[in-house]
C-alpha positions in Angstrom: 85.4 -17.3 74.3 88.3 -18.7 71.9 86.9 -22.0 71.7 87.4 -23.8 68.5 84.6 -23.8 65.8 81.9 -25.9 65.7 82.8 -27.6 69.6 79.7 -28.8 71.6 78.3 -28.6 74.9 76.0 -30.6 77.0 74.6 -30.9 80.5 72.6 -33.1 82.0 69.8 -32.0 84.1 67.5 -34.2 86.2 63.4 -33.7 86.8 64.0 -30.8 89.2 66.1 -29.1 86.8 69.2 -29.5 88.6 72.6 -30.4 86.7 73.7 -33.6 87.1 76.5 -33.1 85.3 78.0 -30.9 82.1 81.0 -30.3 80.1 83.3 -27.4 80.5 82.0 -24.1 79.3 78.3 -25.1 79.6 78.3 -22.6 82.7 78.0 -19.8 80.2 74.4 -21.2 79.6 71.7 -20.5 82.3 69.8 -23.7 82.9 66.6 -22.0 81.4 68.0 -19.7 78.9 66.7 -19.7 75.8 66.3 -24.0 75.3 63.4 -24.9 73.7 60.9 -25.4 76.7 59.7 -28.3 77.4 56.7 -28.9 75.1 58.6 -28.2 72.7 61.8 -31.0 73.8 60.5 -33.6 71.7 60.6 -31.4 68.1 64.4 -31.6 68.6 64.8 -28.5 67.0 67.6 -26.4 67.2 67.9 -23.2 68.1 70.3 -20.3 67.1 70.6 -17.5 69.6 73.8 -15.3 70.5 74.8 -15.4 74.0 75.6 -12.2 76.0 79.6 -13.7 75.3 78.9 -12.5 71.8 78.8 -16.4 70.4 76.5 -17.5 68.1 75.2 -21.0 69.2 72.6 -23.7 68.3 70.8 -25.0 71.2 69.0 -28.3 71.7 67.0 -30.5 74.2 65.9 -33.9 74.8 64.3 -36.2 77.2 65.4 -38.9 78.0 63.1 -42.3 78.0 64.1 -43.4 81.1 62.7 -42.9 84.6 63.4 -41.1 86.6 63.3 -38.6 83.0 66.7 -36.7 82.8 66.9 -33.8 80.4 69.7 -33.3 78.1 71.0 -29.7 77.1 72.9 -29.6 73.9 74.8 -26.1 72.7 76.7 -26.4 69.4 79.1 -23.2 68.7 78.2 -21.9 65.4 80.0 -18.5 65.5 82.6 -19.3 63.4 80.3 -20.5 60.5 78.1 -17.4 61.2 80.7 -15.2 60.7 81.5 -17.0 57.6 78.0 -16.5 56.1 78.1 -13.3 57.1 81.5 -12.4 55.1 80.3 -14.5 52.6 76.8 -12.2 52.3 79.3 -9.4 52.3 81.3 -10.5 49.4 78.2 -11.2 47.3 76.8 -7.9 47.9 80.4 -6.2 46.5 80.2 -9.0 43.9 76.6 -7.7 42.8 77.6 -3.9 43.1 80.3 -4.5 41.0 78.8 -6.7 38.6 76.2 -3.8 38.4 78.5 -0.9 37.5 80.2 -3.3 35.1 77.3 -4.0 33.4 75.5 -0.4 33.2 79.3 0.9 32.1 79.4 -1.7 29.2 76.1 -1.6 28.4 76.4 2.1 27.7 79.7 1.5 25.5 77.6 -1.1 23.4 74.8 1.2 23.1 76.8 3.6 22.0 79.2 1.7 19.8 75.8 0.1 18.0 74.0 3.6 17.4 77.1 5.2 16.2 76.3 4.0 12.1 72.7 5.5 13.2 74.7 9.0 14.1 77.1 8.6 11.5 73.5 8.3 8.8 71.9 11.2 10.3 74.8 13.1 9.7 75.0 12.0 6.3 71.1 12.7 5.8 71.6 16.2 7.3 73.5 17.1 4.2 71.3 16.2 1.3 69.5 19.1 -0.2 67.4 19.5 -3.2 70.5 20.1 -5.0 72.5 17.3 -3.7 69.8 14.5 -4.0 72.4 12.7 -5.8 74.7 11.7 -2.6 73.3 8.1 -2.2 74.7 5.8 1.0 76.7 2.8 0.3 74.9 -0.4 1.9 77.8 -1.9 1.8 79.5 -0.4 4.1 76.7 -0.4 6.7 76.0 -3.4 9.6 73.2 -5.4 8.2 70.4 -4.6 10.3 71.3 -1.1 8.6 71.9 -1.8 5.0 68.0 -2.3 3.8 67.4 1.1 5.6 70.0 2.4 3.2 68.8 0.7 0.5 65.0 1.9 1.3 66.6 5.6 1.4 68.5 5.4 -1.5 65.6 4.6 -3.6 63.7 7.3 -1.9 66.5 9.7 -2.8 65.9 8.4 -6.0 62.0 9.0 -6.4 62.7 12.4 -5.1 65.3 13.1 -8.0 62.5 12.0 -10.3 60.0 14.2 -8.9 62.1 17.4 -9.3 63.1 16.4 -12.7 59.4 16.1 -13.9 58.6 19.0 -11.9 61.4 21.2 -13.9 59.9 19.5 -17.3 56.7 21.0 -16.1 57.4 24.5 -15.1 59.8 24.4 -18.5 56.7 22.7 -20.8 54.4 24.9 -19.2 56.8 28.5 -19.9 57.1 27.7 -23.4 53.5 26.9 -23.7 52.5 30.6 -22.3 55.7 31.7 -23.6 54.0 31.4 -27.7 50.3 33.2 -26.9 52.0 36.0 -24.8 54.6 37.1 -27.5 51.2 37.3 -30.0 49.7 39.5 -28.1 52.6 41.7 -27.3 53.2 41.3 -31.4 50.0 42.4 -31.8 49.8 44.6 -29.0 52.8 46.8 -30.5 51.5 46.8 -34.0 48.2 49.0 -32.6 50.4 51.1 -31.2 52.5 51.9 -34.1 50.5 54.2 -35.3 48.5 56.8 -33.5 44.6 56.5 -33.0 41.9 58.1 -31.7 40.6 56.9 -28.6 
């Protein structure tokens, strides 16, 4: 416990699994605990376990190719760069949270800054009655991806006005059309009546 980062240990064990000899520390690692066994020495591969100390180490075997065979126990004190990566997984994860919220919060302040000519238009189109079909937008003054949709309802405002028109030419044309035989017949009407007859 304390050790520096990243020191090793090794041991020595002869055909009986005895220890021959090992550096200082290595007593914190039972002889059979958790090395690869011995199928498995000549894969080389380490590895990680956490020892009941708390420490995160690699640990490693070989055989030797001389007879009488020796085994060699390797343990390589990885606790320091595990806690590392795990700070480091940590910081990432607050990275990615906040990263998130930044990104919903400004994505809703873009979507709302960029429909705001869209609510600012309905607002305008709210207004328009038959009366008022004269109150046009200004393309102009809207974003591009806006300004053929005012254009489009512009000229739409502008069919309408020339619907109504020819509609009130009608309804005017067509009054003065009955307007001419009615007044004959109440002409007529009243002249019969001007004088009294029998039935």
């Amino acid at each position: 416990i304390g050790l520096p980062a990243g020191r090793y240990y090794s041991r020595i064990l002869d055909e009986a699994g005895g220890s021959l000899i090992e550096t200082p520390g290595m007593e914190s690692f039972p002889t059979a605990m958790q090395f690869p066994i011995l199928s498995e020495l000549s894969e080389t591969n380490g590895v990680v376990q956490t020892i009941p100390d708390g420490r995160t180490v690699m640990l490693m075997a070989a055989v030797s190719q001389t007879t009488p065979q020796h085994i060699i126990h390797i343990a390589l004190d990885t606790t320091h760069e595990a806690t590392l990566l795990a700070q480091y997984q940590h910081n990432l994860i607050g990275a990615l949270v906040l990263g998130l919220l930044f990104s919903t919060v400004a994505a809703v302040f873009v979507a709302r800054r960029g429909l705001s000519p869209l609510a600012e238009m309905t607002r305008h189109i709210e207004g328009i009655t038959a009366t008022h079909l004269h109150a046009q937008l200004d393309p102009a003054s809207w974003p591009k991806e806006l300004s053929a949709l005012a254009s489009s309802f512009n000229a739409m405002l502008l069919r309408l006005a020339k619907s109504f028109a020819q509609l009130t030419q009608f309804s005017a044309d067509l009054a003065h059309e009955l307007r001419n035989p009615i007044n004959n017949l109440m002409g007529a009407t009243e002249v019969g009546l001007a004088k009294s007859r029998n039935a």
